[in-house]
N, CA, C and O atoms as CSV, one atom per row, in Angstrom:
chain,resi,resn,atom,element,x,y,z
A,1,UNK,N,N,-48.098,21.899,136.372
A,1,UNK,CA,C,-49.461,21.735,136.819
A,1,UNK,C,C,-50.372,22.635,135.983
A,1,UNK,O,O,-50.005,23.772,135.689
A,2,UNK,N,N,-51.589,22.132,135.583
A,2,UNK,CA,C,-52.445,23.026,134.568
A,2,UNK,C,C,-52.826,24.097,135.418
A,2,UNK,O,O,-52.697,24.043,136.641
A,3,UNK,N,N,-53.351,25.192,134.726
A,3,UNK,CA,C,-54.430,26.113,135.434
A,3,UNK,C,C,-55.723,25.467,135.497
A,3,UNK,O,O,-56.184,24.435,135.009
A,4,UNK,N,N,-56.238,26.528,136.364
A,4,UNK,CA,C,-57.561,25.903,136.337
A,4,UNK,C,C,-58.592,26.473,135.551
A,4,UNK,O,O,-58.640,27.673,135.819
A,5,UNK,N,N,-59.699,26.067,134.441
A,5,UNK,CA,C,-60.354,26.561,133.637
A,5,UNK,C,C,-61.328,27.060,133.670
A,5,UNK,O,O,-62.230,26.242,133.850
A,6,UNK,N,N,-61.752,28.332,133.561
A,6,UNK,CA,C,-62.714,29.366,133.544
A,6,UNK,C,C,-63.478,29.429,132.404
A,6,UNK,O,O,-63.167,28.701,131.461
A,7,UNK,N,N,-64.286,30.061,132.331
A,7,UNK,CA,C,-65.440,30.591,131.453
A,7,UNK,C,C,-65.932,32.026,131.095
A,7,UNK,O,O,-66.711,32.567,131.880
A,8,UNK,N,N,-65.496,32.751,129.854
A,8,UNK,CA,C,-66.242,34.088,130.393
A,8,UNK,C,C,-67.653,34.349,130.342
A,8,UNK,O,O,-68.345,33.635,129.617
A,9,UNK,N,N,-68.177,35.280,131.018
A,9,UNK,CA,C,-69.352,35.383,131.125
A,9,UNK,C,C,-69.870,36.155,130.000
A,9,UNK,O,O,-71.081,36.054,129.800
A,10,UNK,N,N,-68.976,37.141,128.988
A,10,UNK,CA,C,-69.001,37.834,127.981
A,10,UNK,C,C,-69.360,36.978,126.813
A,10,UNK,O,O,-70.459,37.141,126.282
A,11,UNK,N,N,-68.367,35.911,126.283
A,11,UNK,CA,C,-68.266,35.155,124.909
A,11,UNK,C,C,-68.470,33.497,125.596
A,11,UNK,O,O,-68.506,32.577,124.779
A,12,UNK,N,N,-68.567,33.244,126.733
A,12,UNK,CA,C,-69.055,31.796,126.902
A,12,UNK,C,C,-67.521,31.367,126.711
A,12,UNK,O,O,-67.129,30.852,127.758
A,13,UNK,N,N,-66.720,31.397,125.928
A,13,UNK,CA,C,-64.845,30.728,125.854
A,13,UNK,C,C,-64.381,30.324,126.791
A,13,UNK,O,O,-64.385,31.102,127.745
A,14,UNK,N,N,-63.966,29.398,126.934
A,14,UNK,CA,C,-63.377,28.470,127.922
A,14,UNK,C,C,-61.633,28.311,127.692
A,14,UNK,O,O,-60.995,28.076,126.666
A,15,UNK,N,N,-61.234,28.521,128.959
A,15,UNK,CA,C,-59.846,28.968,129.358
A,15,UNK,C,C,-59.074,29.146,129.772
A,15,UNK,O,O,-58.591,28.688,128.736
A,16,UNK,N,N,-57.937,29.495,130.581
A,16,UNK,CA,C,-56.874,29.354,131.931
A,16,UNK,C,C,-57.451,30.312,132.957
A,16,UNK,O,O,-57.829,31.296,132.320
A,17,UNK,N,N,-57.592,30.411,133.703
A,17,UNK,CA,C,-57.899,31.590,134.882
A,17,UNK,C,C,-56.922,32.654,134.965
A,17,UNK,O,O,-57.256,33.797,135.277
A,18,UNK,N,N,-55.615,32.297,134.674
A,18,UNK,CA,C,-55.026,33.620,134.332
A,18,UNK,C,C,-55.811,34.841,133.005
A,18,UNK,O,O,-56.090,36.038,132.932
A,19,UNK,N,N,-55.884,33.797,132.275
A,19,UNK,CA,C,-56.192,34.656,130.777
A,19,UNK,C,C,-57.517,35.462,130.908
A,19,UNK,O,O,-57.799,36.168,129.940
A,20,UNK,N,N,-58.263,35.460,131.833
A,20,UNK,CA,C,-59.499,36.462,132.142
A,20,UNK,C,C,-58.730,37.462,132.927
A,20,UNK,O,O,-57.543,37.578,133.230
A,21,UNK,N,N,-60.142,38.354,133.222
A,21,UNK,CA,C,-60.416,39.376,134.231
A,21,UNK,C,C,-61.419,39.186,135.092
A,21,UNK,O,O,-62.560,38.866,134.755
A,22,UNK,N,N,-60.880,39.450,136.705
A,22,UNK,CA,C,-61.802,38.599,137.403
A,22,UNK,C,C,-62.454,39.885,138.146
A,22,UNK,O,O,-61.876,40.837,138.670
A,23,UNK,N,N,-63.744,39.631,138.035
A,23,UNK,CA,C,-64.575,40.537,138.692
A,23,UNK,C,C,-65.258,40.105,140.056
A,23,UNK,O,O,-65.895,39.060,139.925
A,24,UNK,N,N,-65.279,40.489,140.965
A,24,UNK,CA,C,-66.009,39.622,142.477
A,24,UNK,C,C,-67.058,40.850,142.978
A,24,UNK,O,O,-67.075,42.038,142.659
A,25,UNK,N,N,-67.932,40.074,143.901
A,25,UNK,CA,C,-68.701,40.966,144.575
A,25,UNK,C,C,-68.407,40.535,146.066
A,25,UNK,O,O,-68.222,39.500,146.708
A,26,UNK,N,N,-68.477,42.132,146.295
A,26,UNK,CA,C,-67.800,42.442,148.102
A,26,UNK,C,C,-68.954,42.165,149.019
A,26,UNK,O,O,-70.069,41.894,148.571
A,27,UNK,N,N,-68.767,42.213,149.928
A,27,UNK,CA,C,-69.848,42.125,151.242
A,27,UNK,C,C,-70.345,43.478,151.161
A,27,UNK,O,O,-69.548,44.390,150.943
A,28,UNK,N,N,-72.089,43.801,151.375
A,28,UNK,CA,C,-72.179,44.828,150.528
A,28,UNK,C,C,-73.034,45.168,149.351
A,28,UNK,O,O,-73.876,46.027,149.089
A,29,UNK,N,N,-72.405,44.007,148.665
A,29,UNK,CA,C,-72.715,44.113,147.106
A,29,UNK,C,C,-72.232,44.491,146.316
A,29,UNK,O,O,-72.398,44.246,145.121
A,30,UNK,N,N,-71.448,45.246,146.870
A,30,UNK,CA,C,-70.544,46.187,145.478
A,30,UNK,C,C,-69.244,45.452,145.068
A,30,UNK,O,O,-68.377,44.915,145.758
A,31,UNK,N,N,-69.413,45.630,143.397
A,31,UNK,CA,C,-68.750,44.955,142.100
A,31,UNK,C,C,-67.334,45.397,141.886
A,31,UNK,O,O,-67.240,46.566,141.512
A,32,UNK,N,N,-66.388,44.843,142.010
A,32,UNK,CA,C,-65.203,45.462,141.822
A,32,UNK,C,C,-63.787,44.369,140.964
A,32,UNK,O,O,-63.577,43.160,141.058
A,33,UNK,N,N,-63.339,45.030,140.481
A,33,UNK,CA,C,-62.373,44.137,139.808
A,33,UNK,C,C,-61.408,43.621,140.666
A,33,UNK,O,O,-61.017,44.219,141.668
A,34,UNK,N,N,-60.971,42.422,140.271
A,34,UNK,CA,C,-60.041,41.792,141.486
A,34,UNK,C,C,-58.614,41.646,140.964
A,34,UNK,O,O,-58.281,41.311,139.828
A,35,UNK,N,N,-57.830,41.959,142.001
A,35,UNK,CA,C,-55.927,42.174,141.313
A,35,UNK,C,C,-55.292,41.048,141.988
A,35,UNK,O,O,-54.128,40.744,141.723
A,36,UNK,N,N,-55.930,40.466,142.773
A,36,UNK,CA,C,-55.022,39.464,144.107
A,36,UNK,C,C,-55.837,38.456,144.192
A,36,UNK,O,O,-56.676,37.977,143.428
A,37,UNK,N,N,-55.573,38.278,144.936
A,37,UNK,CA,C,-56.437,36.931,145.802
A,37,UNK,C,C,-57.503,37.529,146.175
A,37,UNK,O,O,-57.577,38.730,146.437
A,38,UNK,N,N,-58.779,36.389,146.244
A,38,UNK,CA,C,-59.700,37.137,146.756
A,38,UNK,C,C,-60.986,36.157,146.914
A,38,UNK,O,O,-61.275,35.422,145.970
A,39,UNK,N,N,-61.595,36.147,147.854
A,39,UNK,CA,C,-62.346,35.058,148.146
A,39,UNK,C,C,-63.764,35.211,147.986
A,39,UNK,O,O,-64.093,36.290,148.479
A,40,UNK,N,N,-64.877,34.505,147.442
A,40,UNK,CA,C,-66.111,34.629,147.735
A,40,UNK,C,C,-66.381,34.625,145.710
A,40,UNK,O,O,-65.631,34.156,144.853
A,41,UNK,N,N,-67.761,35.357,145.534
A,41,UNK,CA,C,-68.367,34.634,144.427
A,41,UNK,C,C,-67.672,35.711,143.321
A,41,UNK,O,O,-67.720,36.935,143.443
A,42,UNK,N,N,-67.216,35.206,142.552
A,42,UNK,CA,C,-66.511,35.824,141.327
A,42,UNK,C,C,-67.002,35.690,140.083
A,42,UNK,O,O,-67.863,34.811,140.052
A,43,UNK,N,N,-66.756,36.330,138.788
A,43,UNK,CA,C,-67.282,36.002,138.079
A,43,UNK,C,C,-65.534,36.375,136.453
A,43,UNK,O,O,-64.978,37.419,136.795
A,44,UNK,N,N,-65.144,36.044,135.706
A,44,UNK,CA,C,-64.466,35.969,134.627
A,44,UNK,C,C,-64.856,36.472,133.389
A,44,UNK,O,O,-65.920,36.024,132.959
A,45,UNK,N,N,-64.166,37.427,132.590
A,45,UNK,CA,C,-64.455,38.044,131.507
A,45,UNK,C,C,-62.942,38.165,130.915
A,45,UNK,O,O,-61.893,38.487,131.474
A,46,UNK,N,N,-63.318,37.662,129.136
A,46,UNK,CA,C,-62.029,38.049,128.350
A,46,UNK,C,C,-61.648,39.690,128.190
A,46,UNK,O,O,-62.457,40.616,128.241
A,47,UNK,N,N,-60.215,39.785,127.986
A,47,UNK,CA,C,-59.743,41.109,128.175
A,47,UNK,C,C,-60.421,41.769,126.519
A,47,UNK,O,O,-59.764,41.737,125.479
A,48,UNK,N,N,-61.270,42.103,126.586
A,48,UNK,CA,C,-62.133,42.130,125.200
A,48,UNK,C,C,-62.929,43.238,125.295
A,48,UNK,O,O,-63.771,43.269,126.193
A,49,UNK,N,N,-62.817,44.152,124.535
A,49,UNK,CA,C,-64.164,45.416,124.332
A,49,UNK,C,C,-65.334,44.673,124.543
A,49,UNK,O,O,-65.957,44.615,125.604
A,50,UNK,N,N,-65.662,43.997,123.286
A,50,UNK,CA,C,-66.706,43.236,123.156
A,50,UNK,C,C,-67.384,42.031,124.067
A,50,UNK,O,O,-68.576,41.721,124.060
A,51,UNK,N,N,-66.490,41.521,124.734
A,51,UNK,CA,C,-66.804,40.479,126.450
A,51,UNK,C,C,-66.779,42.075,127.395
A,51,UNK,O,O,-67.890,42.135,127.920
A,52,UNK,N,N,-66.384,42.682,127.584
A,52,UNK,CA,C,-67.276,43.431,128.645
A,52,UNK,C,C,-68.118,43.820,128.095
A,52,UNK,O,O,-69.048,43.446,128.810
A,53,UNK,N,N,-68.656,44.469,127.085
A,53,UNK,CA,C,-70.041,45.405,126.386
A,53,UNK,C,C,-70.872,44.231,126.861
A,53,UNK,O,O,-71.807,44.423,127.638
A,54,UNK,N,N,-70.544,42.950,126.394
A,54,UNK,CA,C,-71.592,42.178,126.549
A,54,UNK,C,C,-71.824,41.660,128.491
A,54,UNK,O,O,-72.792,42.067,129.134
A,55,UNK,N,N,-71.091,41.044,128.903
A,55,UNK,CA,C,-71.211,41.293,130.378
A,55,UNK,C,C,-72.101,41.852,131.325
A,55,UNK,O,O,-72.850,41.456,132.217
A,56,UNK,N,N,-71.589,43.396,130.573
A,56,UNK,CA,C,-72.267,44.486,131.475
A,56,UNK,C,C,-74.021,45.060,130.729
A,56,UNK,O,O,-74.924,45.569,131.393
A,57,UNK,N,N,-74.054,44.771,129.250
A,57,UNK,CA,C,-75.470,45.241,128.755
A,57,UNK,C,C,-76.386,44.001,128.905
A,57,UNK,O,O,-77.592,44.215,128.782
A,58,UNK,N,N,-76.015,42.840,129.132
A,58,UNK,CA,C,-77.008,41.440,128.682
A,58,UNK,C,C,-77.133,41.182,130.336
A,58,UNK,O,O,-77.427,40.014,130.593
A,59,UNK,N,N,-76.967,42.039,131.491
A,59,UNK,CA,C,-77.142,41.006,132.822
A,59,UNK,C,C,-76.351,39.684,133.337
A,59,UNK,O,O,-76.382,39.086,134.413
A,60,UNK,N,N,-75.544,39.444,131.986
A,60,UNK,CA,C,-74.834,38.080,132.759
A,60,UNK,C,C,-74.289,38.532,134.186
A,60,UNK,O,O,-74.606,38.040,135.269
A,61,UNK,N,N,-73.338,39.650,133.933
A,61,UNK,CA,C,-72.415,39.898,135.561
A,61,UNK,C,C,-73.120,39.335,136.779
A,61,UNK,O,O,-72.675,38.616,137.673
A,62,UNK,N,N,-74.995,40.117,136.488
A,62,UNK,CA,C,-75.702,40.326,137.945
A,62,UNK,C,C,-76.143,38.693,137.542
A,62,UNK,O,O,-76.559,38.283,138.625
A,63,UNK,N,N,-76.222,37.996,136.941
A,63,UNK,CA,C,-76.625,36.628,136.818
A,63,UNK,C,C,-75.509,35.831,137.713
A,63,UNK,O,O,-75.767,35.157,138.711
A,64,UNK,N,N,-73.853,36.113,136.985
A,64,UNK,CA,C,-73.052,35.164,137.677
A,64,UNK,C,C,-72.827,35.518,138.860
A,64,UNK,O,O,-72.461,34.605,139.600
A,65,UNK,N,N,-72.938,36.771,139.415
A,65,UNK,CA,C,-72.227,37.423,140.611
A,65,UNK,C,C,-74.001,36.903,141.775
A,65,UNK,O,O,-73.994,36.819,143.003
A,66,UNK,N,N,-75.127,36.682,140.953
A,66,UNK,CA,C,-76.029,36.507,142.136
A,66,UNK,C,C,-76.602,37.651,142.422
A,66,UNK,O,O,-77.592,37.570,143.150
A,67,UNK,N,N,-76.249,38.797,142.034
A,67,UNK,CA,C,-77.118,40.346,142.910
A,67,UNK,C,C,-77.074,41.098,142.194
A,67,UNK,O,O,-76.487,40.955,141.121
A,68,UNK,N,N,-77.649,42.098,142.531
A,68,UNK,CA,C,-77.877,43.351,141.265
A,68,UNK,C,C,-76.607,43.814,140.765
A,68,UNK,O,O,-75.571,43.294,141.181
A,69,UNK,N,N,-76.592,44.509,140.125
A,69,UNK,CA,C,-75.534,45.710,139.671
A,69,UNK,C,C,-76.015,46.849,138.732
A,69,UNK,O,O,-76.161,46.970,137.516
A,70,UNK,N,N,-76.283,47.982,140.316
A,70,UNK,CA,C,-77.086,49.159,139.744
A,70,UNK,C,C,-76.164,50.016,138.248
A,70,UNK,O,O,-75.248,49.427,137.672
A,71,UNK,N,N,-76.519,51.104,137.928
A,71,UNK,CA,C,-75.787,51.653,136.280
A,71,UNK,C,C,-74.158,52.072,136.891
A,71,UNK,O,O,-73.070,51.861,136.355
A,72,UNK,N,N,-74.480,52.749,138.232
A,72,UNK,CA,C,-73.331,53.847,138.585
A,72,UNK,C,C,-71.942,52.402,139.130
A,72,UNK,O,O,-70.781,52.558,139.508
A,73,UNK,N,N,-72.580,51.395,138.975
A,73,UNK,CA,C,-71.269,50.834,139.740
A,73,UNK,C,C,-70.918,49.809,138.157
A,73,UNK,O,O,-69.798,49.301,138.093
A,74,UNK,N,N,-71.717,49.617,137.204
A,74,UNK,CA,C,-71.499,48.959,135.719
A,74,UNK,C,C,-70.743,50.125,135.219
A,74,UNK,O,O,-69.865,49.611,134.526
A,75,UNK,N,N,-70.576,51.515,135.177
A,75,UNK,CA,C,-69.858,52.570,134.969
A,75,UNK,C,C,-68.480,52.144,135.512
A,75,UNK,O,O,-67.540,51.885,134.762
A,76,UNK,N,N,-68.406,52.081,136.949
A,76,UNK,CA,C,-67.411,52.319,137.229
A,76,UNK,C,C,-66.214,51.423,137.223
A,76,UNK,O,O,-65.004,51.574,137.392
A,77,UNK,N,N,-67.204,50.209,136.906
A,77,UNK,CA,C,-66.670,48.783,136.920
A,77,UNK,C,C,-66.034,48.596,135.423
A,77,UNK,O,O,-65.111,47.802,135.240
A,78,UNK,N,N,-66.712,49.553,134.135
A,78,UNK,CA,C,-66.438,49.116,132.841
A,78,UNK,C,C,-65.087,49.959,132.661
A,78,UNK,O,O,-64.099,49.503,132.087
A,79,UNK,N,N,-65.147,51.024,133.123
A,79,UNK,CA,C,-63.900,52.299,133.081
A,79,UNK,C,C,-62.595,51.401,133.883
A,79,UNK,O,O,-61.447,51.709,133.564
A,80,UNK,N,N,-62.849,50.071,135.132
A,80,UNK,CA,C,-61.822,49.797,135.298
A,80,UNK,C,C,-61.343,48.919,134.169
A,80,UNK,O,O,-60.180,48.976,133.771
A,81,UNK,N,N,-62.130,48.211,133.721
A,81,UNK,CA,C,-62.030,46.703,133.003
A,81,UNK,C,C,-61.171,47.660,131.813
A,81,UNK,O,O,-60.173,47.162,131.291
A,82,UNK,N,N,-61.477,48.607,131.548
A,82,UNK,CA,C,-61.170,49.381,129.947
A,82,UNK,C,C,-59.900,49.882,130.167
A,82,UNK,O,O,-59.110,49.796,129.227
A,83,UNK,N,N,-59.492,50.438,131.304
A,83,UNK,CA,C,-58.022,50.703,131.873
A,83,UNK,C,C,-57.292,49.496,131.842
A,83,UNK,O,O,-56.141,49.471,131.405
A,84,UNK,N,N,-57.924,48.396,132.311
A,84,UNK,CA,C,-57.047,46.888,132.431
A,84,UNK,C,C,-55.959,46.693,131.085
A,84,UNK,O,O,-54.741,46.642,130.912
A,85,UNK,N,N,-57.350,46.612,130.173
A,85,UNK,CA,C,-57.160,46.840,128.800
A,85,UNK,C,C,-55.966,47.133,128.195
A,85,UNK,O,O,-55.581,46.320,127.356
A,86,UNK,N,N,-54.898,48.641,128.537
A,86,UNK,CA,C,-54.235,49.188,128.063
A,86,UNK,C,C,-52.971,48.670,128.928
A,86,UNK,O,O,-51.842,49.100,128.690
């Protein structure tokens, strides 16, 4: 059975839903990377320096996610994505 195909919000690339990093926003508002299952509005980024720089400096995130995303939680959110990374 195929995956199902995503988009990142970083480079626009189109792709398996495994092959991203999925970022969601909580009840709340607050932005957090997702490891499991997880329900509600999400948004996909390639495992890429350059797809998060872009993500997090151009507004797409707060575009796809629907709500803000103040500096201190794009901090804390990029330090996870950059750990993913390794």
């Amino acid at each position: 059975m195929a995956q199902p195909q995503r988009t990142c919000i970083g480079c626009k690339r189109k792709g398996d839903q495994n092959s991203f990093l999925r970022v969601s926003r909580q009840v709340g508002g607050r932005v957090v990377l997702c490891l499991g299952h997880w329900m509600g509005r999400t948004a996909y980024i390639c495992p890429s320096q350059d797809c998060i720089d872009a993500a997090l400096t151009k507004e797409r995130l707060a575009r796809a996610l629907r709500c803000s995303v103040d500096e201190a939680s794009k901090a804390e959110l990029k330090q996870e994505l950059v750990c993913k990374l390794r």
